[in-house]
Each structure stands twice: as C-alpha cells, then as structure tokens.
HTML snippet that shows the backbone in 3Dmol.js (N, CA, C, O; Angstrom):
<script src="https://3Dmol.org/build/3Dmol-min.js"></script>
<div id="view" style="width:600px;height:400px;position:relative"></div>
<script>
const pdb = `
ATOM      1  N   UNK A   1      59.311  12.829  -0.212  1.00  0.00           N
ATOM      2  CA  UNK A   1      57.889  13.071  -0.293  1.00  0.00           C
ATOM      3  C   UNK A   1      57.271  12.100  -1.291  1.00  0.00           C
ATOM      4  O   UNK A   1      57.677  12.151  -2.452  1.00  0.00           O
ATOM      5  N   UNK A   2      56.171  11.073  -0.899  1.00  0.00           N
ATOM      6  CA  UNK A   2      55.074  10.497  -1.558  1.00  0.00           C
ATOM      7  C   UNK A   2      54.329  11.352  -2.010  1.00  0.00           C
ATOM      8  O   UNK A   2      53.677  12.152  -1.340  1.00  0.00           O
ATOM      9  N   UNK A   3      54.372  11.215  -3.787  1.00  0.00           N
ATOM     10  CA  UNK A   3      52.919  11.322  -4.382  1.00  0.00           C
ATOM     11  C   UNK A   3      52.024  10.548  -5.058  1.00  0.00           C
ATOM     12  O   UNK A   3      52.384  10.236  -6.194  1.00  0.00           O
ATOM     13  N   UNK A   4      51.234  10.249  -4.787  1.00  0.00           N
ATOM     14  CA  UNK A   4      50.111   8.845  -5.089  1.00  0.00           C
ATOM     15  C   UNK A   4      48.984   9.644  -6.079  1.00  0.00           C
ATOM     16  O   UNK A   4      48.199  10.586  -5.964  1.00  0.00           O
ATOM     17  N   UNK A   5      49.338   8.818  -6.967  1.00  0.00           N
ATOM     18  CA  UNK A   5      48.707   9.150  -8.266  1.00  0.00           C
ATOM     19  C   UNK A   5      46.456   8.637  -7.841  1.00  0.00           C
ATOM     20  O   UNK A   5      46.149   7.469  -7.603  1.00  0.00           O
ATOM     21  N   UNK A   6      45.623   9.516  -7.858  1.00  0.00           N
ATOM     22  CA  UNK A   6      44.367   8.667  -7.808  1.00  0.00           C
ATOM     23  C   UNK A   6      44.265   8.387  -9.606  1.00  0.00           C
ATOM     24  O   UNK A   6      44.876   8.832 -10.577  1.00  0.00           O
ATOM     25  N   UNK A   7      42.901   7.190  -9.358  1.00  0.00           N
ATOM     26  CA  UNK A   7      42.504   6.445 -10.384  1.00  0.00           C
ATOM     27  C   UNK A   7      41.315   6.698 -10.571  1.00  0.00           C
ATOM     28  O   UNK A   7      40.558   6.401  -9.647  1.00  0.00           O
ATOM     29  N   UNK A   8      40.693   7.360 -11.872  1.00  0.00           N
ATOM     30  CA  UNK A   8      39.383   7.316 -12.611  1.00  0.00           C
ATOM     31  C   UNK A   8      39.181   6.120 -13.227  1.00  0.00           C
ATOM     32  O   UNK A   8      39.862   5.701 -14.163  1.00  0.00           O
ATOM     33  N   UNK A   9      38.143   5.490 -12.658  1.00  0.00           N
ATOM     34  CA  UNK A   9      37.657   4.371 -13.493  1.00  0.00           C
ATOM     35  C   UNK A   9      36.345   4.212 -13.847  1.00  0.00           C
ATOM     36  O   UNK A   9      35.951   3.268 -14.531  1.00  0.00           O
ATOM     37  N   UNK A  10      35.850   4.832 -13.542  1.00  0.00           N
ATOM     38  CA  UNK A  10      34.360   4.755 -14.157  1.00  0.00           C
ATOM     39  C   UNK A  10      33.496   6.062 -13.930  1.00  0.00           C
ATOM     40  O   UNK A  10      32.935   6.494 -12.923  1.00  0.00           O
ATOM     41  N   UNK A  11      33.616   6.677 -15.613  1.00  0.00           N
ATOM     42  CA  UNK A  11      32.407   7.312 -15.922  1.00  0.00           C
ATOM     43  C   UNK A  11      31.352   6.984 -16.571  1.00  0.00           C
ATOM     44  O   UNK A  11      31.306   7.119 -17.794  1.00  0.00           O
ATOM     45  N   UNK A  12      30.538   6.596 -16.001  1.00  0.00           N
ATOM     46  CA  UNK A  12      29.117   5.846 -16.510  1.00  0.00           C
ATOM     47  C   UNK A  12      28.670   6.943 -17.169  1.00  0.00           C
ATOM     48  O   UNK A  12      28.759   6.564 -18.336  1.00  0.00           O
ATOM     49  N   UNK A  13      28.132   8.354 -17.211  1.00  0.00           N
ATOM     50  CA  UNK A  13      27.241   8.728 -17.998  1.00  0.00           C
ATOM     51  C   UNK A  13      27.871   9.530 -19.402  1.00  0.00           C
ATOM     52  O   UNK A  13      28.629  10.500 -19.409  1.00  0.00           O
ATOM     53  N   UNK A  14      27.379   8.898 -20.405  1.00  0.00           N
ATOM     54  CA  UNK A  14      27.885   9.337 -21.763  1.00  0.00           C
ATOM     55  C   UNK A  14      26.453  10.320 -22.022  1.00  0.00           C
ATOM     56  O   UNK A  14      25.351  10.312 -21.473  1.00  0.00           O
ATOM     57  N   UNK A  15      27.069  11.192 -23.176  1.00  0.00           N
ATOM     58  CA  UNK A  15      26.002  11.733 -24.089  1.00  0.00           C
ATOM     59  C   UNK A  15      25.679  11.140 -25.201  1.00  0.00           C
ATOM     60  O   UNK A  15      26.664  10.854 -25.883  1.00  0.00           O
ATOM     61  N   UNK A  16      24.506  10.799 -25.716  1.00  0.00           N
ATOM     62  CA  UNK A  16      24.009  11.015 -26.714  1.00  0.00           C
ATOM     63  C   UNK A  16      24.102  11.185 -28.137  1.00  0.00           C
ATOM     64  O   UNK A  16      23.727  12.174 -28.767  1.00  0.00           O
ATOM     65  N   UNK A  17      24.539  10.323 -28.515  1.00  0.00           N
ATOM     66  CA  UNK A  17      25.219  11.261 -29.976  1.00  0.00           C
ATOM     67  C   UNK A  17      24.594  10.205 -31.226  1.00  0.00           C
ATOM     68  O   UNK A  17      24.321   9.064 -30.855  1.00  0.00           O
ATOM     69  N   UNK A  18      24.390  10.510 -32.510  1.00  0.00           N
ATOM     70  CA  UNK A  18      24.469   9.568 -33.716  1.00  0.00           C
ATOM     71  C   UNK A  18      26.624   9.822 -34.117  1.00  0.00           C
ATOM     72  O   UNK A  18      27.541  10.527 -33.696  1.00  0.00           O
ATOM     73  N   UNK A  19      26.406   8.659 -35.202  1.00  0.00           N
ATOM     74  CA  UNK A  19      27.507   8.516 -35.810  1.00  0.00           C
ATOM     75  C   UNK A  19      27.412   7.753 -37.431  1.00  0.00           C
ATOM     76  O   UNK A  19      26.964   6.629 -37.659  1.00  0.00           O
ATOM     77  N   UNK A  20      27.873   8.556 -38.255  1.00  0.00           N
ATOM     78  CA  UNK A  20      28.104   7.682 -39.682  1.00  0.00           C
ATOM     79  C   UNK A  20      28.912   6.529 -39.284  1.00  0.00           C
ATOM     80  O   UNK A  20      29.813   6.313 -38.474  1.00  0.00           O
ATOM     81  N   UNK A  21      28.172   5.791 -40.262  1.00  0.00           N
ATOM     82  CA  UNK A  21      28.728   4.289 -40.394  1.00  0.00           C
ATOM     83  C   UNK A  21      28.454   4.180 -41.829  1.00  0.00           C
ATOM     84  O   UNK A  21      27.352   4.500 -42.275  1.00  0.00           O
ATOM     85  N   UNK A  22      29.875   3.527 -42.951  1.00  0.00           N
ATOM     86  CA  UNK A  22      29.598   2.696 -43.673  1.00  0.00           C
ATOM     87  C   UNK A  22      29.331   1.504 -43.885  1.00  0.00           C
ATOM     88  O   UNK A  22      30.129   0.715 -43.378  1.00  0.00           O
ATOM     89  N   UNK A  23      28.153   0.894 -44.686  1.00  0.00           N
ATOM     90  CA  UNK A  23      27.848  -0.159 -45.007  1.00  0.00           C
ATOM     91  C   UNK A  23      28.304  -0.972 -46.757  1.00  0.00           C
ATOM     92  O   UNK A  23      27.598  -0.681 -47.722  1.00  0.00           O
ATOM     93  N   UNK A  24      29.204  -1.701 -46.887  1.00  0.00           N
ATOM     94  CA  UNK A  24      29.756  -2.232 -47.553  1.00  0.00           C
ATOM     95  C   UNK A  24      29.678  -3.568 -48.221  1.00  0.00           C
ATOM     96  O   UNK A  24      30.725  -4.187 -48.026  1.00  0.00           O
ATOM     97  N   UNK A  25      28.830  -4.220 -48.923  1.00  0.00           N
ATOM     98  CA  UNK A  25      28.805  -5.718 -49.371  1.00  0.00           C
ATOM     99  C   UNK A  25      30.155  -6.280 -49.448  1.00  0.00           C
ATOM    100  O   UNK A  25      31.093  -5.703 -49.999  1.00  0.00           O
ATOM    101  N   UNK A  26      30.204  -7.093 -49.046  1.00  0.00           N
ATOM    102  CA  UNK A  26      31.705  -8.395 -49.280  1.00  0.00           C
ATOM    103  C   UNK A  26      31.914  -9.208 -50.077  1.00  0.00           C
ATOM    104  O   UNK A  26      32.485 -10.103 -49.453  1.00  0.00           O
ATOM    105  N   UNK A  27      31.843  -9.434 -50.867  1.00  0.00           N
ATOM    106  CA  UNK A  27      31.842 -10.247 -52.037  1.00  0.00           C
ATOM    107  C   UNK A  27      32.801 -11.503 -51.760  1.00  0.00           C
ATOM    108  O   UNK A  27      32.581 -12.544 -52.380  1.00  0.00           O
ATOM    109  N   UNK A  28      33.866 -11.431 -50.839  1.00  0.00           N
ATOM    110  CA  UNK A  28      34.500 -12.346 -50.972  1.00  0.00           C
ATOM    111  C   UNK A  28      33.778 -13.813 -49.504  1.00  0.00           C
ATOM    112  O   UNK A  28      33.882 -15.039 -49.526  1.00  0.00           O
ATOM    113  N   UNK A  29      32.912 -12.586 -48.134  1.00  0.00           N
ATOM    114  CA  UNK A  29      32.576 -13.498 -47.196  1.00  0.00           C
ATOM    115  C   UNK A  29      30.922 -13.131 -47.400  1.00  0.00           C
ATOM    116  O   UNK A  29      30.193 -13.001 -46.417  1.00  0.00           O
ATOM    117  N   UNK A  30      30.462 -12.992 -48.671  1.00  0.00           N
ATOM    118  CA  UNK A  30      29.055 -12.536 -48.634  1.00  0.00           C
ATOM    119  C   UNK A  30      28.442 -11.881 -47.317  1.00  0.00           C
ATOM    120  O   UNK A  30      27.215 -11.982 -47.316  1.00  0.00           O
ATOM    121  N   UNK A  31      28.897 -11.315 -46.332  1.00  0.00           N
ATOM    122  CA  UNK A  31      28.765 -10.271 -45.493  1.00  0.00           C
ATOM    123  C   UNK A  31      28.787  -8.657 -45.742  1.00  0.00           C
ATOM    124  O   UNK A  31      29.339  -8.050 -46.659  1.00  0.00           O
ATOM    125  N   UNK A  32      28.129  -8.214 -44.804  1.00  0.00           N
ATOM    126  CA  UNK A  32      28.243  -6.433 -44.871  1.00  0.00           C
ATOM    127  C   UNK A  32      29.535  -6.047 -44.254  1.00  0.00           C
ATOM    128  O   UNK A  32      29.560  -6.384 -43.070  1.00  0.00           O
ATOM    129  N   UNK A  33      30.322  -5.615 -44.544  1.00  0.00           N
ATOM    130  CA  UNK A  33      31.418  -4.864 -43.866  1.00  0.00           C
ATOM    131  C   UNK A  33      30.734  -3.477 -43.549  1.00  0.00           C
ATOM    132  O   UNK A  33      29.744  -2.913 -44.016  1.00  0.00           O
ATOM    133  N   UNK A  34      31.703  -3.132 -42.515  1.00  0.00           N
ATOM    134  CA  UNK A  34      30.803  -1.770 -41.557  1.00  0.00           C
ATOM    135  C   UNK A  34      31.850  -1.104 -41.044  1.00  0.00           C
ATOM    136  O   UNK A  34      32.693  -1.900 -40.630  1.00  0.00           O
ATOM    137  N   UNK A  35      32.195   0.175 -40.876  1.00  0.00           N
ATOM    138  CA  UNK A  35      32.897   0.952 -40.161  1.00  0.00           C
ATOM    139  C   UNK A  35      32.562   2.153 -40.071  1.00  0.00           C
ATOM    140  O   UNK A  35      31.932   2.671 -40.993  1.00  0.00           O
ATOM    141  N   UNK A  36      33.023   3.100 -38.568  1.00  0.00           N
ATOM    142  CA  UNK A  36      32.816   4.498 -38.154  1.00  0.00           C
ATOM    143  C   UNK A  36      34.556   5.403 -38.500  1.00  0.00           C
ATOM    144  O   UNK A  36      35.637   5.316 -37.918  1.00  0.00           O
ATOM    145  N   UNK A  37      33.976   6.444 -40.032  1.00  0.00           N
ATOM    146  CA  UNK A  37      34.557   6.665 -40.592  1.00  0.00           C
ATOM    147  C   UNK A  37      35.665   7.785 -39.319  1.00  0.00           C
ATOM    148  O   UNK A  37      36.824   8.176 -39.457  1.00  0.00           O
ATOM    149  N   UNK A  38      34.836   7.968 -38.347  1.00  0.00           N
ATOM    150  CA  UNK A  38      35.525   9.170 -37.515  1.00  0.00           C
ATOM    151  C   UNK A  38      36.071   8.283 -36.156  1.00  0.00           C
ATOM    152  O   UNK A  38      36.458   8.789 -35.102  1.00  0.00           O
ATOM    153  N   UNK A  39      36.020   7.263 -36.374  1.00  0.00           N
ATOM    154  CA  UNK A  39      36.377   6.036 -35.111  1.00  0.00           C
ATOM    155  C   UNK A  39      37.916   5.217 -35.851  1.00  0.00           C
ATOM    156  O   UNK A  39      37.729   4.180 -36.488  1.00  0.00           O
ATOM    157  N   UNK A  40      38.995   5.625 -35.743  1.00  0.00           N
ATOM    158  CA  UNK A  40      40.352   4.474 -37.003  1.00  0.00           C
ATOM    159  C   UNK A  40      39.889   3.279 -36.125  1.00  0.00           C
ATOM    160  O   UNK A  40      39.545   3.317 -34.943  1.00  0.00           O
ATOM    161  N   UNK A  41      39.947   2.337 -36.862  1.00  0.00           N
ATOM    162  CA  UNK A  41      39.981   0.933 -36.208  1.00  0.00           C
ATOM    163  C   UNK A  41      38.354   0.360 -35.865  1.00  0.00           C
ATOM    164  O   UNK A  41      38.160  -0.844 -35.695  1.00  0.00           O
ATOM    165  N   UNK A  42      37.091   1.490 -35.778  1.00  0.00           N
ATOM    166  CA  UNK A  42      36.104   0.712 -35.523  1.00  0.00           C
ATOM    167  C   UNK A  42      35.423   0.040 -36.655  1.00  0.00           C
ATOM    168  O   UNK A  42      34.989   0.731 -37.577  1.00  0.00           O
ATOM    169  N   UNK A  43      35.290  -1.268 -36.664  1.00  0.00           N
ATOM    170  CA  UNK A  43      34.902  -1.898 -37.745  1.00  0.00           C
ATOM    171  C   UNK A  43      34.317  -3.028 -37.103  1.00  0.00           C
ATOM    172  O   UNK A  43      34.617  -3.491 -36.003  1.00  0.00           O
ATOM    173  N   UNK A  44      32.918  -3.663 -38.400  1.00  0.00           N
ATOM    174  CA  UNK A  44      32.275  -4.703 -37.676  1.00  0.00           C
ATOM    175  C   UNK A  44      31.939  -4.961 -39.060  1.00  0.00           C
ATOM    176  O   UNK A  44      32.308  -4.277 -40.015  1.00  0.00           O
ATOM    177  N   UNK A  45      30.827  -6.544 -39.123  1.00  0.00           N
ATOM    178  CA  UNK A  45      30.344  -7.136 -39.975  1.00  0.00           C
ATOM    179  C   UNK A  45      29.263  -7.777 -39.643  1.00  0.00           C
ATOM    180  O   UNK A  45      29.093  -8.080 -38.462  1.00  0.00           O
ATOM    181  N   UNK A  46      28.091  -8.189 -40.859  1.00  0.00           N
ATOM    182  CA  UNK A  46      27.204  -8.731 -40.548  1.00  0.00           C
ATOM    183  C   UNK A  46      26.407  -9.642 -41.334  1.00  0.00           C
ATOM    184  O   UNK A  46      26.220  -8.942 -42.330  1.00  0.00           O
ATOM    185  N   UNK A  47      25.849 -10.661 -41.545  1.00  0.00           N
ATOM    186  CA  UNK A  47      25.041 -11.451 -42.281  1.00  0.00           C
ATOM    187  C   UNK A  47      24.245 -10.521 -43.223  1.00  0.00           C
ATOM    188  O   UNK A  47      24.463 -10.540 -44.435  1.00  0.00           O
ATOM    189  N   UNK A  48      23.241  -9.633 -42.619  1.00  0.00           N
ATOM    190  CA  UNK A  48      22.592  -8.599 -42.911  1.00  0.00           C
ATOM    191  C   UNK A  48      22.921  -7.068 -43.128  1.00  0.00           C
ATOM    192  O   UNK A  48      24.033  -6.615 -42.856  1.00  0.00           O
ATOM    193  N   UNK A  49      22.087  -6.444 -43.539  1.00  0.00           N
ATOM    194  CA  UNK A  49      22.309  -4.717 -42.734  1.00  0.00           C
ATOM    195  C   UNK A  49      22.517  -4.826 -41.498  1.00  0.00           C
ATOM    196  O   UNK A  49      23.535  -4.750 -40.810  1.00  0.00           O
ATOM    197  N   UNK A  50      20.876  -5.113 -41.167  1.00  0.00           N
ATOM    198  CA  UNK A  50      20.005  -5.123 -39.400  1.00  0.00           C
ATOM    199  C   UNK A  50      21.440  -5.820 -38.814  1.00  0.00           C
ATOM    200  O   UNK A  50      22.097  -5.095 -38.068  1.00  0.00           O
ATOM    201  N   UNK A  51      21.890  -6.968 -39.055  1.00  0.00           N
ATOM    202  CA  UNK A  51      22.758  -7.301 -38.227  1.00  0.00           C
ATOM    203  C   UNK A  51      24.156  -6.572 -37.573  1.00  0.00           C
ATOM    204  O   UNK A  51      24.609  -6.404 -36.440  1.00  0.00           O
ATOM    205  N   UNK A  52      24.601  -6.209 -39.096  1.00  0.00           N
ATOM    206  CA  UNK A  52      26.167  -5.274 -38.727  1.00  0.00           C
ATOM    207  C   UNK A  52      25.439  -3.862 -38.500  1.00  0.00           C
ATOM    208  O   UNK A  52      26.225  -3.323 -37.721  1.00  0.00           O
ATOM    209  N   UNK A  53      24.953  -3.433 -38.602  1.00  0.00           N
ATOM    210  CA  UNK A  53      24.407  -2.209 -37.624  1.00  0.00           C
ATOM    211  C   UNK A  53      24.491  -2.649 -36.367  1.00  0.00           C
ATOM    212  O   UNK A  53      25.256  -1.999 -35.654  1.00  0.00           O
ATOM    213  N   UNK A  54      23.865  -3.677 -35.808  1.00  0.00           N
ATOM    214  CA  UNK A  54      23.824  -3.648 -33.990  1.00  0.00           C
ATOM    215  C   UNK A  54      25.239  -4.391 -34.321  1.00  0.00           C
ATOM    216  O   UNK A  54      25.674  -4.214 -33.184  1.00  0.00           O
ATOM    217  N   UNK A  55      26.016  -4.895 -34.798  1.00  0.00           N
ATOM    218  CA  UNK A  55      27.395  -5.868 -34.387  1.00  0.00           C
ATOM    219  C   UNK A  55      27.906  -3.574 -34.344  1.00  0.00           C
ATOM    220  O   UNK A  55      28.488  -3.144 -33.348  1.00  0.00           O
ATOM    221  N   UNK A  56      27.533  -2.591 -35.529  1.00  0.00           N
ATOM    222  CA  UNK A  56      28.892  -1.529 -35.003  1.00  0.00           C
ATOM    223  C   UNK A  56      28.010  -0.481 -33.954  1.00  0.00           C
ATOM    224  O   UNK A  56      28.428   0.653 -33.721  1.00  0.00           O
ATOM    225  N   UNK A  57      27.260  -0.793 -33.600  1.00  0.00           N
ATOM    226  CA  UNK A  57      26.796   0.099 -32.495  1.00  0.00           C
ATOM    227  C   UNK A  57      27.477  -0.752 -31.156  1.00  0.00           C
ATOM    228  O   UNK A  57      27.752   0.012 -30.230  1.00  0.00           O
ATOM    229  N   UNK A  58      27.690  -1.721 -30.981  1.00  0.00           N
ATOM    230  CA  UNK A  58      28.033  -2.219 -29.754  1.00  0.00           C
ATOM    231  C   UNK A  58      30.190  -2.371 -29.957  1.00  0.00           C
ATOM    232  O   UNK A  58      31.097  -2.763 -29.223  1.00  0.00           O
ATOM    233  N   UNK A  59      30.108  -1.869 -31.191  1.00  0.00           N
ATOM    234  CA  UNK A  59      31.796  -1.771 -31.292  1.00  0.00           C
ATOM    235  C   UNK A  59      32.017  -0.918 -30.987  1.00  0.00           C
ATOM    236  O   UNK A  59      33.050  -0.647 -30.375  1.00  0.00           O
ATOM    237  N   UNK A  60      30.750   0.200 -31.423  1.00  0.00           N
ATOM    238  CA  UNK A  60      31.401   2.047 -30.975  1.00  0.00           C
ATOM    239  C   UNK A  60      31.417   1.992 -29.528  1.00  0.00           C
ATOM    240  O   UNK A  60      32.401   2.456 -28.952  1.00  0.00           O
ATOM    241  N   UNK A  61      30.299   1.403 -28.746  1.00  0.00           N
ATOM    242  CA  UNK A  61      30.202   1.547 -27.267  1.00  0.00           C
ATOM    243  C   UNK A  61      31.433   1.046 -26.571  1.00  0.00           C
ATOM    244  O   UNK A  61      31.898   1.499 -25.525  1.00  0.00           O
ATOM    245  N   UNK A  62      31.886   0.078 -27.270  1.00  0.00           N
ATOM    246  CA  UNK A  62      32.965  -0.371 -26.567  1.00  0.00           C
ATOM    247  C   UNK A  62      34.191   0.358 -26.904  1.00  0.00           C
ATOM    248  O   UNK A  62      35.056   0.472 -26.035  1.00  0.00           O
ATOM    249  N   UNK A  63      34.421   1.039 -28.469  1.00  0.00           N
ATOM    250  CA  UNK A  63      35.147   1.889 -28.570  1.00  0.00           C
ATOM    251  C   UNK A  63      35.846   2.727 -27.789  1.00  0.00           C
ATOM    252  O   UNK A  63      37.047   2.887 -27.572  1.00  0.00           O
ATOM    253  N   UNK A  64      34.119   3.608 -27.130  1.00  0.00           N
ATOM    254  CA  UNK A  64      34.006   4.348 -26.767  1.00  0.00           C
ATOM    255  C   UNK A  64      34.194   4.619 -25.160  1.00  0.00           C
ATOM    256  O   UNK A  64      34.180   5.606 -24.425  1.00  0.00           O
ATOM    257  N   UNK A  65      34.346   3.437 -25.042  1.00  0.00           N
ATOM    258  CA  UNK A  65      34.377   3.187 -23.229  1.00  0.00           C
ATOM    259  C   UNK A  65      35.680   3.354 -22.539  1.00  0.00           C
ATOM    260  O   UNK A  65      36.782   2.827 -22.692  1.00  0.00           O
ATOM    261  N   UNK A  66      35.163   4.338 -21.656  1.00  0.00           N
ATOM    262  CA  UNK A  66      36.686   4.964 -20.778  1.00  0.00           C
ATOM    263  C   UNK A  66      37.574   4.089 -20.363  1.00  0.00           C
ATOM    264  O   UNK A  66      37.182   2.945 -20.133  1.00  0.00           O
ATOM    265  N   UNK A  67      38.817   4.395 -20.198  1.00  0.00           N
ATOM    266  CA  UNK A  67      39.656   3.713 -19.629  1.00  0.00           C
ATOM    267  C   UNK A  67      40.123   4.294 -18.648  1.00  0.00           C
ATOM    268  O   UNK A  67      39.915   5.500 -18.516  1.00  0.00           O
ATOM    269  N   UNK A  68      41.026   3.433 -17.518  1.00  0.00           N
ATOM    270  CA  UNK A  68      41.506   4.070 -16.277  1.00  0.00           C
ATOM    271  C   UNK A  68      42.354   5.219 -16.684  1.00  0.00           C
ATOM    272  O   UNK A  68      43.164   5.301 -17.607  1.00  0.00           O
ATOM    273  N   UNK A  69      42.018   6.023 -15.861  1.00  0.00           N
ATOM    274  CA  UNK A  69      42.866   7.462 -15.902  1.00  0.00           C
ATOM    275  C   UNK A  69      43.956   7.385 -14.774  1.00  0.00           C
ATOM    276  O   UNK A  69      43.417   7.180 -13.687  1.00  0.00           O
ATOM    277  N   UNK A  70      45.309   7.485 -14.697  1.00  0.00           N
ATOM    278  CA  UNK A  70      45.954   7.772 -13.240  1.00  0.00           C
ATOM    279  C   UNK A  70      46.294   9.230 -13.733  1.00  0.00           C
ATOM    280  O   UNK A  70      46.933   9.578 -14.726  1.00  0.00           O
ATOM    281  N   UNK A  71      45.388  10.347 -12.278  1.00  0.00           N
ATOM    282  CA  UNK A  71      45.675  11.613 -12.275  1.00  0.00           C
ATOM    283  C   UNK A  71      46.449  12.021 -11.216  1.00  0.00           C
ATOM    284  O   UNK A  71      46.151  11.497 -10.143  1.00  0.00           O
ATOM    285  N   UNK A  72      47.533  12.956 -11.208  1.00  0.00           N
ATOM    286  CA  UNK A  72      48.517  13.511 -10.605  1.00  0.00           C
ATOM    287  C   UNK A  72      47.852  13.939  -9.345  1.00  0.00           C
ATOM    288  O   UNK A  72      46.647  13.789  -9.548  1.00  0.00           O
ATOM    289  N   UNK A  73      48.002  14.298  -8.406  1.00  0.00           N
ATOM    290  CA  UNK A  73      47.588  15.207  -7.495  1.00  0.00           C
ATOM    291  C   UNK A  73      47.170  16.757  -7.825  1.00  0.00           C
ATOM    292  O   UNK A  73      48.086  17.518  -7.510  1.00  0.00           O
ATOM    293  N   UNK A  74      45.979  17.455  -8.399  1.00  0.00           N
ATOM    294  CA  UNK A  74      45.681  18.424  -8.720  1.00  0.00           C
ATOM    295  C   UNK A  74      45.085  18.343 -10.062  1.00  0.00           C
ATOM    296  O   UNK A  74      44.406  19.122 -10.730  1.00  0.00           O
ATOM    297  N   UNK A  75      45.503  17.277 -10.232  1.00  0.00           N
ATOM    298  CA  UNK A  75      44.522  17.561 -12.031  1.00  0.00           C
ATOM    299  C   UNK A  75      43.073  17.336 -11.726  1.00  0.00           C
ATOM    300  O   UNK A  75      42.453  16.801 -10.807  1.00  0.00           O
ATOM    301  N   UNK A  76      42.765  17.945 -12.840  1.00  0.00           N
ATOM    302  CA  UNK A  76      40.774  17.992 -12.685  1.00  0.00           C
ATOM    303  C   UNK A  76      40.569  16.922 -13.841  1.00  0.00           C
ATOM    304  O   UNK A  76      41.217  17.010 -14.884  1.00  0.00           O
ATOM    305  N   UNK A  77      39.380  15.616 -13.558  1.00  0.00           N
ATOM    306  CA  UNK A  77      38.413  15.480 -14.774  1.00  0.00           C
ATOM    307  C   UNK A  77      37.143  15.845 -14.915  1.00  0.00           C
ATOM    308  O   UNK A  77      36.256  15.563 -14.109  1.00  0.00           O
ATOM    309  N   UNK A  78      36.968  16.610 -16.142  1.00  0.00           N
ATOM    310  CA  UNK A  78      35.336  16.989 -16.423  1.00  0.00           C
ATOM    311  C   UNK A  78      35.369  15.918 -18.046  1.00  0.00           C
ATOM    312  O   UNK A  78      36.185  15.316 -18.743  1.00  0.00           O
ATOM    313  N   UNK A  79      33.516  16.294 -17.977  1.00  0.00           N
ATOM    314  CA  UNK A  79      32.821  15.659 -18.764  1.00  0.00           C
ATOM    315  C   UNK A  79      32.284  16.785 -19.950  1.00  0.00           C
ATOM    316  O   UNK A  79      31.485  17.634 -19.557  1.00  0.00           O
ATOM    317  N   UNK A  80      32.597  16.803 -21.015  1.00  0.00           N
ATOM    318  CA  UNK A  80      31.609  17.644 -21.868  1.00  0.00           C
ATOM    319  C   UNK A  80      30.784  16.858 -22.844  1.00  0.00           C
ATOM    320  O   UNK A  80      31.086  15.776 -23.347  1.00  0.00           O
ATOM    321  N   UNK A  81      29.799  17.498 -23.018  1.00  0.00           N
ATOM    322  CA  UNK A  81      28.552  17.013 -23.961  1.00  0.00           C
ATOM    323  C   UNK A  81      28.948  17.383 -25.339  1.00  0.00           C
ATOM    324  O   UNK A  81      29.302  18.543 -25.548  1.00  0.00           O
ATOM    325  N   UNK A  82      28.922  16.417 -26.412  1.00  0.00           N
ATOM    326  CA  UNK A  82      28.681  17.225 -27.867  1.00  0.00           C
ATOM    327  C   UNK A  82      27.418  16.595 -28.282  1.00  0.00           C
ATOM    328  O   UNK A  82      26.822  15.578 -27.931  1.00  0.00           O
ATOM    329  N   UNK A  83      27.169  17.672 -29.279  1.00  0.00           N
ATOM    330  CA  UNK A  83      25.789  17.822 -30.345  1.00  0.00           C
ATOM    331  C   UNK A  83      25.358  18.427 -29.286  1.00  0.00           C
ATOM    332  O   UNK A  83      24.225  18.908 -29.268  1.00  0.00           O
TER     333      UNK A  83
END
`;
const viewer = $3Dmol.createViewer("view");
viewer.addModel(pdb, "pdb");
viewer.setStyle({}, {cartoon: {color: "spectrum"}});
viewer.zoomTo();
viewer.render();
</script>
C-alpha cells in the first residue's frame, strides 16, 4: 500500500500582531543593532533607528513565513489568531 504524503505551501493570510524589538547603538560599526527578543536568531541593523526598524520588520516577516508542510494522510492544518 502507497501513502503519499500532501504538501502545504502557502498560507498567505497572517494575523496581525506588534512585536518588541531592541534597539542598540554599535559602537564598533556606528550602526543600530536590532533584535526580536521572542524571535532566537531574528536580528537586523541599521544606519538609523527609521532604518533598522524597517531592515527588522521585514526580518520578522520573513522569519515568520511558512514553510512547506508534508502532511500524512489525515492530519488537519488550521490557522489560529493571537492578540
């Protein structure tokens, strides 16, 4: 007996959410260092504030962006909302 795994690949609709970010002076590349304290690994930098703000909003999105799922035959995916 064949069982063929299907593939989730795209859930386009996210919720809504804010997120803390620290903002950090660099002293050594005169840049802002930036990271999402509840994200390990999301981190960005910027000339400015204004700048590393949009450089870690477009790190979280990408963070945040689904990856292929292979689901068994019978498994369910749902979506839940937080905040």
């Amino acid at each position: 007996m064949r069982v063929e795994a299907r593939v989730i690949s795209n859930i386009t609709k996210f919720a809504l959410f804010s997120r803390r970010v620290i903002l950090e002076p660099d002293p050594e590349t005169n840049e802002w260092a930036i990271w999402c304290p509840e994200l390990s690994g999301c981190t960005s930098a910027g000339l400015t504030q204004e700048e590393a703000l949009n450089n870690i909003q477009e790190a979280i999105e990408l963070y945040l962006q689904p990856n292929s799922i292979e689901l068994p035959p019978g498994a369910v995916i749902r979506e839940v909302n937080i905040g």
